[in-house]
Each structure stands twice: as C-alpha cells, then as structure tokens.
TIVODREN-326231 format. One record per atom (N, C-alpha, C, O): residue in one letter; x, y, z. Coordinates in steps of 0.1 Angstrom, whole numbers, plus 5000, padded with zeros to 4 digits. Atoms other than C-alpha are relative to their C-alpha. Layout:
BEGIN
AXYZ...
This chain:
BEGIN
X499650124992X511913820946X501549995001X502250014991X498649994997X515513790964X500349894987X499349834982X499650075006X517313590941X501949965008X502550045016X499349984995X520713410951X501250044994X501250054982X499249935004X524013570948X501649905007X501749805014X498550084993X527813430958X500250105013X500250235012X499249954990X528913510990X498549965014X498649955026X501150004994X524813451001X500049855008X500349745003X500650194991X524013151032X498949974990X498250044982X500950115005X521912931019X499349885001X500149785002X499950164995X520112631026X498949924991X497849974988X500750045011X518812361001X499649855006X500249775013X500150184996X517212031006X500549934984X500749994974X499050105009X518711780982X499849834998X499449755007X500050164998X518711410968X501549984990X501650054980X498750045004X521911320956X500049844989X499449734993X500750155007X521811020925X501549974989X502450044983X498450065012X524610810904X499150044988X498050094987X500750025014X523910790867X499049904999X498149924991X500950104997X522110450876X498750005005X497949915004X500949974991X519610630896X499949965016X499049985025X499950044985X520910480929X500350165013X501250235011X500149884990X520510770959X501149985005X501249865006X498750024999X524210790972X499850115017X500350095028X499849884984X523211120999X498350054998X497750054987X501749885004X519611321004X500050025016X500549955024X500149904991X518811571031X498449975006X497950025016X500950034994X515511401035X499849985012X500849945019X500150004979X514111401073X501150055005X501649995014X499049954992X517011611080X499850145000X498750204996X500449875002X517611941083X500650084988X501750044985X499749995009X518012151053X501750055000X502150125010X498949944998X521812221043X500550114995X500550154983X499749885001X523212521048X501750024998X502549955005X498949985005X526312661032X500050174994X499050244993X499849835004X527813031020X500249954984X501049864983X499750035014X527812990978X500750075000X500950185006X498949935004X530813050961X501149995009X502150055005X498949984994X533112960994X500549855000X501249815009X499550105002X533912630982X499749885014X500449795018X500150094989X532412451010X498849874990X498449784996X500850155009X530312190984X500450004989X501150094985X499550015014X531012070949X500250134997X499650225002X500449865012X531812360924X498949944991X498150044989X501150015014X529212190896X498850025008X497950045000X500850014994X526812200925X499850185006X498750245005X500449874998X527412570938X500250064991X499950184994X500549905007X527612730907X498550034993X498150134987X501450015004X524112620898X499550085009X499350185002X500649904985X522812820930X499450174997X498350224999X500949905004X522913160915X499050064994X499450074983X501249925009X520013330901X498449945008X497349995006X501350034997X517613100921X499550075012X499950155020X501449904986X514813220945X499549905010X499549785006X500650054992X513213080976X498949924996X497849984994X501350025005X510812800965X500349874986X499749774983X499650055017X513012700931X500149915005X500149895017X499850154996X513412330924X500850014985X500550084976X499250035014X516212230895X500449855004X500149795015X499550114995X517811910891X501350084990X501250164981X498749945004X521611990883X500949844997X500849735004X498650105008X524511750863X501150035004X501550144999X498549944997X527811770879X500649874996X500349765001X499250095007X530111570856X501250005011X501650105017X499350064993X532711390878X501550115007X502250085016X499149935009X535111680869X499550155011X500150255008X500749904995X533511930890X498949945013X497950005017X500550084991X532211680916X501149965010X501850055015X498550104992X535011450935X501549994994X502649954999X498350015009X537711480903X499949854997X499049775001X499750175005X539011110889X500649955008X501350005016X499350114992X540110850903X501650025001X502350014991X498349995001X543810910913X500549865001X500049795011X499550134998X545710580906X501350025011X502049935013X499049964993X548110730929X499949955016X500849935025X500449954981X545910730964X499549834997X498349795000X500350144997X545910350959X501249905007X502149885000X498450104993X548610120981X499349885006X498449875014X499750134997X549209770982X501049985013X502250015014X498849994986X550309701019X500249815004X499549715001X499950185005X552009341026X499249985017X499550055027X500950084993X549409151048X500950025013X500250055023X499150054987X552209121076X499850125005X499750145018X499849874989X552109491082X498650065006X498650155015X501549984998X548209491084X499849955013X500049835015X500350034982X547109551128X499049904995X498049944989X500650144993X545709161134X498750005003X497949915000X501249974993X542709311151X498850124994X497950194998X501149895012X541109511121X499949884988X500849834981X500650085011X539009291098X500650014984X500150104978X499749975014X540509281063X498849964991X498749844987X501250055008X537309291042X500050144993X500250264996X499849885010X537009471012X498550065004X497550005009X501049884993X534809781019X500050065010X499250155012X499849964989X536109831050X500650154999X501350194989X499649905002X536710181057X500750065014X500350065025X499249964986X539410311081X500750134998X500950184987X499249844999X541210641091X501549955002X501849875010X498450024999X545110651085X501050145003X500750254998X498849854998X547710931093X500949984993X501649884992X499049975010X549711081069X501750045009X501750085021X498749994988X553611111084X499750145005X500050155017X500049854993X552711541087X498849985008X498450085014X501049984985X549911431113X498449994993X497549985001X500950015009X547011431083X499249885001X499749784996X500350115000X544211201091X499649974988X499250074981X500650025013X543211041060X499449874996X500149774994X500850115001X540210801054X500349944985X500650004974X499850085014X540410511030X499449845003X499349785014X500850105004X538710211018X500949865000X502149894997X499850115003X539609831017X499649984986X498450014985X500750025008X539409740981X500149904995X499349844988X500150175005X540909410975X501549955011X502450015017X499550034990X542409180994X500649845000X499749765000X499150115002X545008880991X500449945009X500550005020X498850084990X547108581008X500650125002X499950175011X498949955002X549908851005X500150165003X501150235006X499949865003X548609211003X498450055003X497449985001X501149954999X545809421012X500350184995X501150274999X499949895008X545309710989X498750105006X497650075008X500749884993X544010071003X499750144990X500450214983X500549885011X541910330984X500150115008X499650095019X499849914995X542710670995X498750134990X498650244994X500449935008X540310830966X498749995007X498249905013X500949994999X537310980973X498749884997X498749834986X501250115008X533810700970X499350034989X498949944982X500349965008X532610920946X500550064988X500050074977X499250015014X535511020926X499849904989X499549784990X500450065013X535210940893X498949994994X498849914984X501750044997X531410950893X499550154996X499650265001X501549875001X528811180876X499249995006X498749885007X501250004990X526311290901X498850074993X499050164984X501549884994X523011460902X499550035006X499549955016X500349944989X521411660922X498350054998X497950124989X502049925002X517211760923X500550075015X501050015025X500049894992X517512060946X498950095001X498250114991X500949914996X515212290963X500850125007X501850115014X499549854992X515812660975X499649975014X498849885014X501049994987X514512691014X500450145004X499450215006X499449904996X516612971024X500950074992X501650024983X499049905002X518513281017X500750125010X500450245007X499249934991X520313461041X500549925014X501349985022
C-alpha cells in the first residue's frame, strides 16, 4: 500500500480542537484539503505527522503551540489613541479588520480591548499560543 512521502499532494479531512475540546476549524461538508507535505503550506506539527500514512489511516495528532501558530508576540499588540480610530468602524472588542503595513503588507488584526482613550490592536495570530489537535483521515495521495 502507497504510503505518504514529503513532497506527495495530499488530501485529508480534518477536525481541528483546543485543549478544551472546543472545534476551532473541520473540513466537515467540505471538500477534503489538499496540500503538497513537507512544502510548508500547513502547520509543521501537523505535516510532519503525514508521513508513513496510507489511504484510509485515521490518527489524531498533538501540535504543541510551538509547532502550530508560535506564542503570542507581545510585540504585534498596539494601543492606538481613540482620536486616530476611522468614526465609522465599530470599536468592539473582537472585531477583526485588515491594516497595511507602511511596505504595502496587508495585515489582519483583532480588536482586543477597548477604552475612553485607546483602542488596543492584536496583530497575533487567534490561535497563537494555543495547543491544537488534530483527528485526521488520509483520502488522497497523489
């Protein structure tokens, strides 16, 4: 039986889960996703699990935070003063908007708290910082 290899397409169906057990992503009623292993187009803790399986396999895989999204950067967090915040975008925490970096780089980020004075902007991934899991199925190889 083929088994997979790096560099192999692939396509897996997927449920995606916090440590809580809350479902965060799944591939359910969708179509399965497909990806080349090994070209860094999904987690690394997620594609290096991939090799050796076959058409059929089911695993559930642990990707410690670290090998998932990375930590929280206290860096990609900015406090902006309320006055400079556009009038006509809701300031509510959770809110999620797209910003441009000065080189032209769009870059999405989160509302996460929000003052008289200041509205502070998460630039960190939603799942940085976060051990995931994964229950995976093989569907495809090539």
């Amino acid at each position: 039986m083929t088994q997979v290899k790096t560099g192999d397409t692939v396509g897996i169906h997927y449920t995606g889960t916090l440590t809580d057990g809350s479902v965060f992503d799944s591939s359910e009623g969708r179509d399965p996703l497909s990806f080349e292993v090994g070209s860094g187009q999904i987690i690394p803790g997620l594609d290096k699990a991939l090799p050796g399986m076959s058409i059929g396999d089911k695993k559930t895989v642990e990707v410690p935070a670290a090998e998932a999204y990375g930590p929280i950067q206290p860096g990609a967090r900015q406090a902006l003063p309320r006055a400079d915040f556009p009038a006509d975008i809701p300031a509510e925490v959770g809110l999620q908007l797209q910003m441009q970096t000065p080189e032209g780089q769009v870059l999405p980020v989160t509302i996460v708290e929000v003052t008289d004075e200041e509205i502070t902007l998460d630039a960190n991934h939603p799942l940085a910082g976060k051990d995931l899991t994964f229950a995976i199925e093989l569907v495809s190889i090539g």
